[in-house]
matplotlib code that plots the C-alpha trace (Angstrom):
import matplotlib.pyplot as plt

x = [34.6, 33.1, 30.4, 32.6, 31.5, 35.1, 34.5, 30.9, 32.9, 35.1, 32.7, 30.6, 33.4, 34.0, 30.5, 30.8, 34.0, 32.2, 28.6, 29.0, 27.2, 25.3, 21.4, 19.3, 17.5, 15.6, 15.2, 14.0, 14.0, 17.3, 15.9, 17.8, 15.5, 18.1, 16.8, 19.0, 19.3, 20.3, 22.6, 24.2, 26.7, 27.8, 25.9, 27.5, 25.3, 25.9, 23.6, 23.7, 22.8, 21.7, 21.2, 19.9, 19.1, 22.0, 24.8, 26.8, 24.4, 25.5, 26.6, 28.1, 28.5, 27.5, 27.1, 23.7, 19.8, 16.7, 14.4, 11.1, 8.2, 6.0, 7.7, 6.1, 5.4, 8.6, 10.6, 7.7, 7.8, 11.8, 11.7, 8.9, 10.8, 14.3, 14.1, 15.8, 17.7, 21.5, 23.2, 25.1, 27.1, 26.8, 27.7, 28.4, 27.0, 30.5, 30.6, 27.6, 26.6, 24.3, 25.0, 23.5, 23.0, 21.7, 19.7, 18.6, 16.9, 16.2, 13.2, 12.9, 13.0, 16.1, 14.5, 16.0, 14.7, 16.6, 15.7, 18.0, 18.3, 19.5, 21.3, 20.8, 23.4, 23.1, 22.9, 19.2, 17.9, 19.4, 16.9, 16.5, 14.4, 13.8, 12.9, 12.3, 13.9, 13.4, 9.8, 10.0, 8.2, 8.7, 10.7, 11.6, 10.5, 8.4, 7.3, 5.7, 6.6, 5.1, 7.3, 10.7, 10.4, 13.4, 12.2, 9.3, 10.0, 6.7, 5.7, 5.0, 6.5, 9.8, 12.8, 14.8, 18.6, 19.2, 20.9, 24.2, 26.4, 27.1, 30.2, 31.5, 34.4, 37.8, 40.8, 44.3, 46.7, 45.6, 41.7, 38.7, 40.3, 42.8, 43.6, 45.6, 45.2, 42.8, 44.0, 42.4, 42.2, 41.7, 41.7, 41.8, 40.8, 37.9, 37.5, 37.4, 38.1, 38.9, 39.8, 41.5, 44.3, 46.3, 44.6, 45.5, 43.6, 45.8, 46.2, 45.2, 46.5, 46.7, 46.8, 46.5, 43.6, 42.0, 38.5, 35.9, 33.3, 34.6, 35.4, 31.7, 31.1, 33.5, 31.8, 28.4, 29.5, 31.2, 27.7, 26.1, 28.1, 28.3, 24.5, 24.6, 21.1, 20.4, 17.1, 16.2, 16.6, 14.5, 12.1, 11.8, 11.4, 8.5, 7.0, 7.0, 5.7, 2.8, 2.3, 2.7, 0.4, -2.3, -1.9, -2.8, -5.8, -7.1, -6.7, -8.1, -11.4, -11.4, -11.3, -14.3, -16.0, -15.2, -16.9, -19.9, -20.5, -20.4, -22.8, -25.2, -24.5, -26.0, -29.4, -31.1, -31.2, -33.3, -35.9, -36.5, -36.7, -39.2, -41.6, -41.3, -42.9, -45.6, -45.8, -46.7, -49.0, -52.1, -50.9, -50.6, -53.1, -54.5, -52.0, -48.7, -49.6, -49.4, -45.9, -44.8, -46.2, -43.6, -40.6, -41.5, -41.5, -38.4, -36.8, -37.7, -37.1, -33.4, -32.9, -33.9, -31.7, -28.9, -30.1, -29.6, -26.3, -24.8, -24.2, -23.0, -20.3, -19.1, -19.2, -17.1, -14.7, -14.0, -13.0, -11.2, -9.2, -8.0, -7.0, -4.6, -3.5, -2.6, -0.7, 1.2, 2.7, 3.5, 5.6, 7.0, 7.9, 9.0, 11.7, 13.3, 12.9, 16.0, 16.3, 15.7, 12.0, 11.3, 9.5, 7.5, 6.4, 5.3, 2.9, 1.6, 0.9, -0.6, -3.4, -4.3, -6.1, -4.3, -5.0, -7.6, -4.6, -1.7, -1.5, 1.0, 3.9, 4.6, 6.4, 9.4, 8.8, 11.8, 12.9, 14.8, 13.8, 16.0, 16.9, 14.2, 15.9, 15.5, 17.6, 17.1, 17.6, 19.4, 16.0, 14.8, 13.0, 12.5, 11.8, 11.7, 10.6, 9.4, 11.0, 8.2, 4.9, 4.7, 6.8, 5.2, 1.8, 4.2, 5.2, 1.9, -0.7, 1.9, 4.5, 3.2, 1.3, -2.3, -0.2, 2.7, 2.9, 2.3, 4.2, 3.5, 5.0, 1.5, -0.6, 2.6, 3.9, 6.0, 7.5, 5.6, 7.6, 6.5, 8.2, 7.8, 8.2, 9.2, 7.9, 4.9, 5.9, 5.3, 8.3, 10.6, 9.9, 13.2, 12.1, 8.9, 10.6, 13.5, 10.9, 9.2, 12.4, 12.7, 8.9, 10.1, 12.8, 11.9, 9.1, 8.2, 8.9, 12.4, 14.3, 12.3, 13.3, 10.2, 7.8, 4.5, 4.7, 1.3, 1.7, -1.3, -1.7, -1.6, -5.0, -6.4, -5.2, -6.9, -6.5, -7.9, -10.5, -9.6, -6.1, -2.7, -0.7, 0.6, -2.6, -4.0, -6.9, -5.9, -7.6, -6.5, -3.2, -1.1, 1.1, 4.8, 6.5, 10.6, 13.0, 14.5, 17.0, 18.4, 19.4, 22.7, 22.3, 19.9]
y = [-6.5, -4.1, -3.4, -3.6, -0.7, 0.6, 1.3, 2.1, 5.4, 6.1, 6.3, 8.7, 10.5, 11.0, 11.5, 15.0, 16.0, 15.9, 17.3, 19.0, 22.3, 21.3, 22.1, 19.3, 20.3, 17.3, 13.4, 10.5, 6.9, 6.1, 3.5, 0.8, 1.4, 3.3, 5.6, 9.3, 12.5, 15.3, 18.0, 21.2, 23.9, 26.4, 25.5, 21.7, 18.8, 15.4, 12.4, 10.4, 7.3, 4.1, 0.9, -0.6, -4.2, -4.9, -7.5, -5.4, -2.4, 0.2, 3.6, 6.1, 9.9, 10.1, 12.6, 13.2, 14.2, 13.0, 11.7, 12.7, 9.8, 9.2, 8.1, 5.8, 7.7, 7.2, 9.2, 12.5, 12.4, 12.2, 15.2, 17.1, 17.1, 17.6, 20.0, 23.3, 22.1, 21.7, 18.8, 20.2, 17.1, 13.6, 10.7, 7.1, 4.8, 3.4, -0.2, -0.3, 0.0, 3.0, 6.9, 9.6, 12.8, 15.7, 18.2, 21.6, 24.9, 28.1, 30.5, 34.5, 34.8, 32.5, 29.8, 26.2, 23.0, 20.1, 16.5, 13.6, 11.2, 7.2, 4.9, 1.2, -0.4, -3.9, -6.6, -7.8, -5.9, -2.4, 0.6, 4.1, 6.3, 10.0, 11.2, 14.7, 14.7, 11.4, 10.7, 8.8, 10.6, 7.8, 4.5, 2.8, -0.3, 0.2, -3.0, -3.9, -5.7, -8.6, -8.6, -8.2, -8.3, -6.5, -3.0, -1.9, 0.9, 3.1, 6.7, 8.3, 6.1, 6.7, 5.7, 3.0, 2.6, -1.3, -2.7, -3.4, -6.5, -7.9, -7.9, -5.2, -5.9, -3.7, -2.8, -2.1, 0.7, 1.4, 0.9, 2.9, 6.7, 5.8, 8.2, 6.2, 4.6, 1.6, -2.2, -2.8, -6.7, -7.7, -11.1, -11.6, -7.7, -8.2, -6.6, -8.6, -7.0, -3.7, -2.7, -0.4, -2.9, -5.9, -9.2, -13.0, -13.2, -15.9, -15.3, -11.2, -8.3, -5.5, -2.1, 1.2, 3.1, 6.5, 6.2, 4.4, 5.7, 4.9, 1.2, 1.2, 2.2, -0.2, -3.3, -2.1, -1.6, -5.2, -6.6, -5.3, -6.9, -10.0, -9.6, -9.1, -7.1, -4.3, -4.4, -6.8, -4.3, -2.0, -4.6, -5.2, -1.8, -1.2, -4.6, -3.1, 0.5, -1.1, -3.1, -0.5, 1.8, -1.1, -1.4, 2.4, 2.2, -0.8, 0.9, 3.6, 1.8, -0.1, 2.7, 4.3, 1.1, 1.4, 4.8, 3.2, 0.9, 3.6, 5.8, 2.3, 1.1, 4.9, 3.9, 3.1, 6.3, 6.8, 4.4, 5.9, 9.8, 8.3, 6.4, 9.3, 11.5, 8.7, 8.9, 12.4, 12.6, 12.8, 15.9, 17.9, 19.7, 17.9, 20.3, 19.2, 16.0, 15.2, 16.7, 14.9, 11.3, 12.1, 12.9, 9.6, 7.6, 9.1, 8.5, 4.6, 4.4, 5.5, 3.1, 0.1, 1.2, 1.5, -2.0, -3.7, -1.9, -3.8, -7.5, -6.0, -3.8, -6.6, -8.9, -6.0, -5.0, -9.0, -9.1, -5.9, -7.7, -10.7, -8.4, -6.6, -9.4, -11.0, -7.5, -7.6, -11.5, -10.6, -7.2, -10.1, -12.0, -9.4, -8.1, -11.5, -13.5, -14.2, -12.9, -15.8, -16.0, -12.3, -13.8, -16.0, -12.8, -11.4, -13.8, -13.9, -10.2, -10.0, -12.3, -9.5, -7.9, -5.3, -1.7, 0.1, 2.0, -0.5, -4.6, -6.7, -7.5, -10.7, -13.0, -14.9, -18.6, -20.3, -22.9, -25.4, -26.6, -26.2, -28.0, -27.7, -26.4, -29.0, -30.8, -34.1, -35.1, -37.6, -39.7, -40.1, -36.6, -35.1, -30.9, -28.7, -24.8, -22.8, -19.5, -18.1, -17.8, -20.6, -23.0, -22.8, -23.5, -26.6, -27.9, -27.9, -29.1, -31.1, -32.4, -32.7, -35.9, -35.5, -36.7, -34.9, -32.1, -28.3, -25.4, -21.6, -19.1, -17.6, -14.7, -13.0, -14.0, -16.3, -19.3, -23.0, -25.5, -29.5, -32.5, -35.8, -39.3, -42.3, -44.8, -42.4, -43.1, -40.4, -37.7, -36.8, -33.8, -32.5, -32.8, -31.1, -28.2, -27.8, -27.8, -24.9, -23.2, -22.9, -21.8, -18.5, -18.4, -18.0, -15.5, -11.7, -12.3, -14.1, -11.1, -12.0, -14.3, -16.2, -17.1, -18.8, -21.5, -23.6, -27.1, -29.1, -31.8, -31.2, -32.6, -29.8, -26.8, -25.6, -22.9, -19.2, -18.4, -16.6, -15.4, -15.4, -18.7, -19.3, -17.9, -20.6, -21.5, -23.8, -25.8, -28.4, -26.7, -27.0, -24.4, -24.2, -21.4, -21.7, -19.6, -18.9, -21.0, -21.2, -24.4, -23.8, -23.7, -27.2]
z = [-106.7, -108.8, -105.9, -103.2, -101.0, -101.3, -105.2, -104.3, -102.1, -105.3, -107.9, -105.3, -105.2, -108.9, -109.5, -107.5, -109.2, -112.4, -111.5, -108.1, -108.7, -111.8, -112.6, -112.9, -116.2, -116.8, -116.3, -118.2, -119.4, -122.3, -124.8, -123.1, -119.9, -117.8, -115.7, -116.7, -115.2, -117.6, -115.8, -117.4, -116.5, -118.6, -121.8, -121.4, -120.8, -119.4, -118.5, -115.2, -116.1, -113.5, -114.3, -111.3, -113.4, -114.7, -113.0, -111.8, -111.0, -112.9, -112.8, -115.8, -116.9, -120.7, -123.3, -125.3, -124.4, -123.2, -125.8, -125.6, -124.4, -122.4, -118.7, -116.3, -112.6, -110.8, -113.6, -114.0, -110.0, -110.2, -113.5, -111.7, -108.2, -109.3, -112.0, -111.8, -108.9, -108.1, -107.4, -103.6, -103.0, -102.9, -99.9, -100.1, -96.7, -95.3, -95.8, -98.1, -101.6, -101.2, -102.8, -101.8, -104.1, -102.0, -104.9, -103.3, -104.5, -103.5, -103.5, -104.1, -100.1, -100.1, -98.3, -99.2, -100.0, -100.2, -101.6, -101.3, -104.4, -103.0, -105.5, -103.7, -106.1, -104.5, -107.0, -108.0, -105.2, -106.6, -106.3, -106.6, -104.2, -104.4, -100.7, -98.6, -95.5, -93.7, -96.0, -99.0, -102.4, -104.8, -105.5, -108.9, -107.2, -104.1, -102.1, -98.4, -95.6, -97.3, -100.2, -97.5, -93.6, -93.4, -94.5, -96.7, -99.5, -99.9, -101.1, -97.9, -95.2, -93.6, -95.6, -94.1, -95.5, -96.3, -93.1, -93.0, -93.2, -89.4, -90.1, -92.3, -94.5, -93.3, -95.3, -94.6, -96.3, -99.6, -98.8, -98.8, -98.7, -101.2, -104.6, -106.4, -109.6, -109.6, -110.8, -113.8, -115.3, -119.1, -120.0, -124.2, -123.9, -122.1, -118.7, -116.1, -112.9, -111.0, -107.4, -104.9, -104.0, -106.2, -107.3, -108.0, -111.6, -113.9, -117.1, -117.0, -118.1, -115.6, -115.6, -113.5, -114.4, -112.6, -113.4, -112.4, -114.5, -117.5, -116.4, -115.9, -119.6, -120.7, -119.0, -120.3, -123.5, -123.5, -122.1, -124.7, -127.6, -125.5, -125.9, -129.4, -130.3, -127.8, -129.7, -126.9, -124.5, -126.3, -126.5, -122.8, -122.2, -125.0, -123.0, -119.1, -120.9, -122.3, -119.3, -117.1, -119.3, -118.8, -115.0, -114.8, -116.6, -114.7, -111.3, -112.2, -113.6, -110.1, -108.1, -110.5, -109.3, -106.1, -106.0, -107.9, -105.4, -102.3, -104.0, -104.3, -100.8, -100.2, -101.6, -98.4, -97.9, -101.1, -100.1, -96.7, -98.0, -100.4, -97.3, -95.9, -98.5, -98.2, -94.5, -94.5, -97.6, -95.5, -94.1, -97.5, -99.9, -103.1, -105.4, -102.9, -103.0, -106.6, -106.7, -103.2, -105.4, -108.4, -106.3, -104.3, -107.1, -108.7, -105.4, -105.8, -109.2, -108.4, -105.5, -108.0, -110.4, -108.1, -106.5, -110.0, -110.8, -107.5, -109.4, -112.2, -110.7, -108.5, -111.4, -113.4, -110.5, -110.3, -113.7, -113.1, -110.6, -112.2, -115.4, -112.9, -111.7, -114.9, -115.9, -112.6, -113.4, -117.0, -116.0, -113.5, -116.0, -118.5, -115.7, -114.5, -117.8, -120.3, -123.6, -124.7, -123.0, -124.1, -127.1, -124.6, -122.1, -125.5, -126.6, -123.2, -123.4, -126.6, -125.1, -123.3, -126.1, -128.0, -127.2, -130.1, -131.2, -131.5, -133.0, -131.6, -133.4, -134.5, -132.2, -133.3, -131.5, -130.4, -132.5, -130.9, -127.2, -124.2, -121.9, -118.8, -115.5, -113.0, -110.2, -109.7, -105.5, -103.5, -102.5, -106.1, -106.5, -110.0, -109.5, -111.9, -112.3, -114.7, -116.7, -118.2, -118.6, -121.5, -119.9, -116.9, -119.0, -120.6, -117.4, -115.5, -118.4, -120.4, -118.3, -115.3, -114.1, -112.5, -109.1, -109.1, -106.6, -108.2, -106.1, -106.2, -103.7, -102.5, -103.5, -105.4, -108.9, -109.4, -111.1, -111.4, -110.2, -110.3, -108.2, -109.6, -108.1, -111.2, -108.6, -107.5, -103.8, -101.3, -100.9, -98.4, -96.3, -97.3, -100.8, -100.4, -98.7, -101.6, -104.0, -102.2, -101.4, -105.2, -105.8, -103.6, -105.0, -108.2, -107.2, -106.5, -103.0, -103.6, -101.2, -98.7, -95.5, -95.0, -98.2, -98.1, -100.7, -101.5, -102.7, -104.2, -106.9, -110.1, -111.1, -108.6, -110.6, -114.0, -116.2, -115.9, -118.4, -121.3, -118.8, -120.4, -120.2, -116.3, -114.7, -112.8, -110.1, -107.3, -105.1, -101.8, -100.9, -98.0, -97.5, -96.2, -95.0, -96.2, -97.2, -100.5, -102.2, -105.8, -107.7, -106.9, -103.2, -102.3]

ax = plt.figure().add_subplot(projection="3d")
ax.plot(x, y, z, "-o")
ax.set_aspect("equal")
plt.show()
């Protein structure tokens, strides 16, 4: 209930009686990895703070400041856009879980701009994009029409609100336009609930309560002592910054390459300036020709240079490649993995190689194993998936059989997930497909409709050289296309 789209029009409501007419002064990441915007009026500040990771996505008003650190680029865009100007109003999308704040500023000449701020608050999918007019500038989490068929969420393409249900939920007297003091349920003092209209919760307390911003900071501060150490959090953020930080660097040295290897394709062009010369040296005095034979043979000694540098730029952008695809699984990994794997996506990282100016810390290994998470099916099927990067390692090369089937969702990151047969018989199709329902499920691409998901034995996959654990090379796949499903749904 706390998402409901009727709460979702409260809380957007609240939010502009409490900052309407505010300057935007700066923005920023919070320790915990909340994404904040610092507003002040009349030497008072407060900090919007959104959560869009937490269950239920979040929203709250706090007091303090910014800390000052280095941001990753959706937050500068979001400071450097947003800075100076004033927060005019702010719009929640009927039946949907989607605010709107609408910043603008003006110049000396009194000529307006306007950018528009969206808070997606939709569990696990929640988002934040910062767009001018109908054009999107930048997203906390952009993806492509690969990643969701529905609508793709990219800096410069239109922006495209999430569609709406088919059949939107409607509410009688006391609904969606309603004022009135919200129902508020406690069980043993814990919050448990909160909506526009009465419940049937046994064994709650309830009460009538105005705001619903601070029954937001209530339920995150219960979450995090249900947590007990918001050091993890801190942790995961430290993880995706350094990850992040990585990423940059590598596109950047691919996109050096990339220029590399234009300027070598160019070297044709050196060789045939330099026959040229030679062509023509007939024509030219004794004095005109010595110089015409050096700048020939510089010419040539330039295109073999730039011959020679070919291999080893495509050998370097290759390498390049796979390290960026390694860093893209482990921030992966370090978003969707429990606090209990965090230690796991860790020691993964470290195997990166530890930047000049930093060691890694030391990682606490778990002690005591879990149970794996697995489903066993009707027609004698044994599957079971992987929740980080080490067990994944664990269940391919150490549980897994050299004839058990190996699944992957394809060419996006994404969980390993084995199906065994005790009597090594052949499975069922509908086997085959749960198991790769649960690959894209448990993936990059697991909002999507359709997902690619390749299957292959296991003796046909090895290890990545000198890659963190999970990074695999595959071989005789078939793939299936099938739609996402969680344990709980097969």
């Amino acid at each position: 209930m706390l998402t409901d789209w009727v709460l979702i029009r409260r809380l957007a409501r609240e939010i502009e009686e409490r900052l309407k007419g505010a300057r935007l002064d700066d923005a920023g990441l919070l320790p915990d990895g909340r994404v904040a915007l610092l507003f002040r009026r009349r030497g008072a500040s407060s900090l919007l703070a959104v959560d869009t990771f937490s269950s239920p996505p979040m929203v709250t008003i706090e007091e303090g400041e910014l800390g000052i650190a280095i941001e990753p680029g959706f937050v500068r865009t979001l400071a450097r856009a947003l800075r100076g100007m004033v927060l005019i109003y702010v719009w929640a999308r009927p039946h949907d879980r989607l605010i709107r704040l609408r910043f603008a500023s003006r110049s000396a000449f009194g000529v307006g701009e306007e950018l528009d701020l969206y808070l997606e608050l939709v569990p696990r999918y929640g988002n934040l994009v910062l767009a001018k007019g109908e054009t999107i500038v930048a997203a906390l989490k952009e993806f492509g029409l690969a990643d969701n068929p529905r609508r793709a969420i990219l800096a410069g393409s239109p922006y495209e609100m999430p569609p709406l249900p088919e059949t939107p939920k409607t509410l009688g007297k006391g609904g969606e336009e309603s004022s009135e003091a919200l129902f508020v349920y406690r069980r043993r003092g814990e919050l448990v609930q909160a909506y526009v209209a009465p419940l049937e919760l046994a064994e709650s307390d309830v009460s009538r309560e105005a705001s619903l911003l601070e029954i937001f900071a209530e339920l995150r501060e219960q979450q995090a002592a249900r947590r007990g150490d918001e050091g993890i959090v801190a942790r995961r953020h430290a993880l995706l910054k350094r990850l992040d930080t990585r990423a940059h660097r590598l596109r950047g040295e691919l996109e050096k390459l990339a220029e590399k290897r234009e300027h070598a394709r160019q070297r044709d062009g050196l060789r045939s300036e330099g026959e040229g010369i030679f062509a023509t040296l007939h024509t030219l005095g004794e004095t005109e020709r010595e110089s015409a034979k050096e700048r020939a043979a510089e010419l040539f000694a330039r295109y073999k240079r730039l011959a020679k540098s070919v291999p080893h730029i495509d050998t370097r952008r290759s390498s390049v490649e796979a390290s960026l695809e390694a860093v893209e699984m482990l921030r992966w990994e370090a978003e969707r993995t429990s606090d209990d794997d965090l230690a796991g996506v860790e020691a993964a990282v470290a195997e990166l190689g530890p930047r000049r100016d930093e060691r890694p810390a030391p990682v606490q290994q778990r002690k005591r194993k879990r149970p794996l998470l697995e489903v066993r099916t009707p027609h004698g099927s044994r599957i079971v998936v992987g929740r980080s990067p080490v067990e994944n390692a664990e269940l391919t090369f150490r549980l897994a059989r050299p004839n058990d089937l190996w699944f992957h969702a394809r060419g996006v990151p994404g969980a390993h997930v084995i199906l065994a047969r005790e009597d090594s018989s052949p499975p069922p199709d509908e086997d085959l497909r749960a198991a790769a329902a649960l690959a894209a499920f448990y993936s990059k691409a697991k909002a999507a409709t359709s997902v690619d998901v390749d299957c292959t034995l296991r003796k046909h996959v090895r290890k990545q050289r000198a890659a963190p654990p999970g990074l695999v090379w595959y071989t005789q796949a078939r793939t299936f296309a099938v739609q996402p499903k969680a344990l709980d749904a097969l």
